[in-house]
C-alpha positions in Angstrom: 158.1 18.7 144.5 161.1 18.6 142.3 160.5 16.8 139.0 162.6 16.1 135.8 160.6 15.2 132.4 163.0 12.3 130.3 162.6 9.2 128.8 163.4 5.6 130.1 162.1 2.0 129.6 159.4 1.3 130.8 160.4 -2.6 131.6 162.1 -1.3 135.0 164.9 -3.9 134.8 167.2 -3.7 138.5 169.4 -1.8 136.2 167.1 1.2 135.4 165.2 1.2 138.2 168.7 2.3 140.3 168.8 5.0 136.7 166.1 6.4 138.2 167.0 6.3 141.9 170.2 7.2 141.7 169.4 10.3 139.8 166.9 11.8 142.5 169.9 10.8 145.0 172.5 12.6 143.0 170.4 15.7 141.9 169.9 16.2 145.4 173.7 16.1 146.8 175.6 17.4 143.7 173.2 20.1 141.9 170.4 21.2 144.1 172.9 23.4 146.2 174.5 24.4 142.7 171.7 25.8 141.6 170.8 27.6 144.3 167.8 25.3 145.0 168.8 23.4 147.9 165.8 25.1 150.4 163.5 25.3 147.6 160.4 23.0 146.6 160.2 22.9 143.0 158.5 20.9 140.0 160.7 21.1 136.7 159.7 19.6 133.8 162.2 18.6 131.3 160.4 18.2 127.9 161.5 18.7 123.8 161.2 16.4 120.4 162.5 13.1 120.5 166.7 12.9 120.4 166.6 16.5 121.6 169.0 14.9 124.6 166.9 15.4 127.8 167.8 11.4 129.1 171.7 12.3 127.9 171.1 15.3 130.0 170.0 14.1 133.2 171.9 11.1 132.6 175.2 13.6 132.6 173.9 15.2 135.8 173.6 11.8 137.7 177.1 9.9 136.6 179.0 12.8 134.7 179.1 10.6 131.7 177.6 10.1 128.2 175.6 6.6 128.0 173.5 5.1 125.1 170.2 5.2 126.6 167.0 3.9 124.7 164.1 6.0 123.7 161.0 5.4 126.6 157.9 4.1 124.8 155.7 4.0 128.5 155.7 7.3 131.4 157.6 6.1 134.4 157.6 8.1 138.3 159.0 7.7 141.3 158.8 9.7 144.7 161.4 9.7 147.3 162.1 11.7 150.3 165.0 12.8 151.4 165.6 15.1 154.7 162.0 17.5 154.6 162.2 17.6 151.0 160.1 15.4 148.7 161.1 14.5 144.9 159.0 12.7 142.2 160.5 12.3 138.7 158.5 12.0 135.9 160.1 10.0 132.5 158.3 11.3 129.5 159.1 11.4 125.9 159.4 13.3 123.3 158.0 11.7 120.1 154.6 11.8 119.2 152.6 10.1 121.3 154.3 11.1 124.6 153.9 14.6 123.7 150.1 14.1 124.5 151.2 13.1 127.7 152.7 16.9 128.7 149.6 18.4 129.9 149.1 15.7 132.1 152.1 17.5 134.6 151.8 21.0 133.6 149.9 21.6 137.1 151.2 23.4 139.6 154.9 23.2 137.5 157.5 25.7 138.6 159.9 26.1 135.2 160.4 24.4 132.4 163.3 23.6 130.3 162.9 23.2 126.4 165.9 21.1 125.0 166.3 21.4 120.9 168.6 19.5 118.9 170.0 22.2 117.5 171.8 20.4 114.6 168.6 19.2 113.1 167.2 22.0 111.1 164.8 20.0 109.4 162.7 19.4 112.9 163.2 23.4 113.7 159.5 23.9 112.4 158.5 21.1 114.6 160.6 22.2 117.6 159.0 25.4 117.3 155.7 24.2 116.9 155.4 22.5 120.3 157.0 25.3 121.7 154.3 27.5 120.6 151.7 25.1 121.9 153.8 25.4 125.5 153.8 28.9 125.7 150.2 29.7 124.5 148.9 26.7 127.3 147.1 28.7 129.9 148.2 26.1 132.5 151.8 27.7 131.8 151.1 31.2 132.2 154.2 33.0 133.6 156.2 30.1 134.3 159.6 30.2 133.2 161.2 28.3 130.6 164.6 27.5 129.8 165.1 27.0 126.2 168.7 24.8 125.9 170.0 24.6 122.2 172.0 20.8 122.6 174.7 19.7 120.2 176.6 22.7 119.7 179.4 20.7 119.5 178.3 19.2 115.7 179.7 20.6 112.8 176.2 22.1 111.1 174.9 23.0 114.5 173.1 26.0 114.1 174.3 29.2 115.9 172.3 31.3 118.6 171.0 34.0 116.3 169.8 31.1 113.6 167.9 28.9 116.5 166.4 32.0 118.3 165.4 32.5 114.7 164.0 29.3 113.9 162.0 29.4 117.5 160.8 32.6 116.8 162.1 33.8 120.2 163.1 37.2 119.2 160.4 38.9 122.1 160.2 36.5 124.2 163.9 36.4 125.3 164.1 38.6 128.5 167.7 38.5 128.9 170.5 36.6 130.6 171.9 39.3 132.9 168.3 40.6 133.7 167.6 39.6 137.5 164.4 38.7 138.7 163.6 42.1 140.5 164.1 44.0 137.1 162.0 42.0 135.2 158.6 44.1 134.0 155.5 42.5 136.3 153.8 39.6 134.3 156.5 39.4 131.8 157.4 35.6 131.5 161.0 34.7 132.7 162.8 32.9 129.4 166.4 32.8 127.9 168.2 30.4 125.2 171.3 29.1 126.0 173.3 27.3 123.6 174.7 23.7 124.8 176.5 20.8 124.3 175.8 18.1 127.1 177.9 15.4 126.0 180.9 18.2 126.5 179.4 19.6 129.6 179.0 23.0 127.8 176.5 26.0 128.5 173.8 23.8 130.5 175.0 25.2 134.4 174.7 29.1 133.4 171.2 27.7 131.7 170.5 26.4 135.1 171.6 29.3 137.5 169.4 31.7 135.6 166.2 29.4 136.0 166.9 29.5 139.8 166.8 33.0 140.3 163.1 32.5 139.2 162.1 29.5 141.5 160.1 31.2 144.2 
């Protein structure tokens, strides 16, 4: 199963129901292959604080465009199959109340990728916080996570060495040019990349390292 953790409506209108169709359609033909995926069953989970930009990311990855999507207040999922491979996309949040919802489709996840708003210092405590929660959750033991740092592009945004601060990363980080075969036995798989989605920056190199480490 390949699944992507963001936030719609709940109120499918026609309109968001083909959001969420035509984003399983296009993540199989324009980024499965990309990212080295393309023969590979996989569950991803995309999840961070509200306004972190996990919709604006997926979003970019179906039409290649920036669009002012709302915040999700209900979980939404679909499951389609395409050729032998089966997809099911999950639509979480990220404020509060969703956040509860995350264990709910920890099991049997392959990776997970961690968006922060990385212009937003004053939510770094909470950002780390839930990251924390995510890494210590036995259900997640091992599996790989992707931390993305969005919004680069802002004046204030914080730098990489500030945010991997902030995160407390510093020994978790396992390196960006360390392949899978080198990587110690029962060390966790995890890298920062710095991002901007709305400029198309960072997020691919983010997402070729993650598939190295999708048995």
């Amino acid at each position: 199963h390949f699944q992507g953790c963001v936030w719609v409506k709940r109120e499918l209108s026609g309109f968001s129901q083909h959001l969420v169709t035509m984003f399983v359609m296009n993540w199989f033909n324009s980024i499965l292959g990309w990212l080295g995926l393309a023969n590979k069953r996989a569950k991803i989970l995309f999840l961070g604080l509200d306004n972190a930009g996990k919709t604006t990311l997926l979003h970019m990855l179906k039409e290649k465009k920036v669009a002012q999507l709302e915040p999700t207040q209900h979980p939404h999922d679909e499951e389609l199959t395409m050729g032998k491979l089966k997809f099911r996309v999950h639509d979480l949040g990220g404020h509060d109340v969703a956040r509860e919802l995350w264990s709910e489709y920890f099991t049997a996840v392959n990776a997970i990728v961690y968006l922060v708003d990385c212009n937003d210092r004053d939510r770094f405590p909470e950002a780390k916080a839930e990251l924390d929660k995510l890494l210590s959750n036995d259900q997640l033991a091992g599996v790989p996570f992707l931390v993305l740092g969005n919004k680069i592009d802002m004046q204030r945004a914080a730098s990489e060495p500030e945010l991997r601060q902030a995160l407390g990363l510093q020994h978790y980080l396992t390196g960006k040019s360390t392949r899978k075969a080198d990587l110690p036995k029962g060390m966790r798989p995890m890298e920062l990349y710095m991002v901007s989605v709305i400029r198309r920056m960072g997020y691919r190199d983010g997402f070729v390292w993650m598939a190295q480490y999708i048995d």
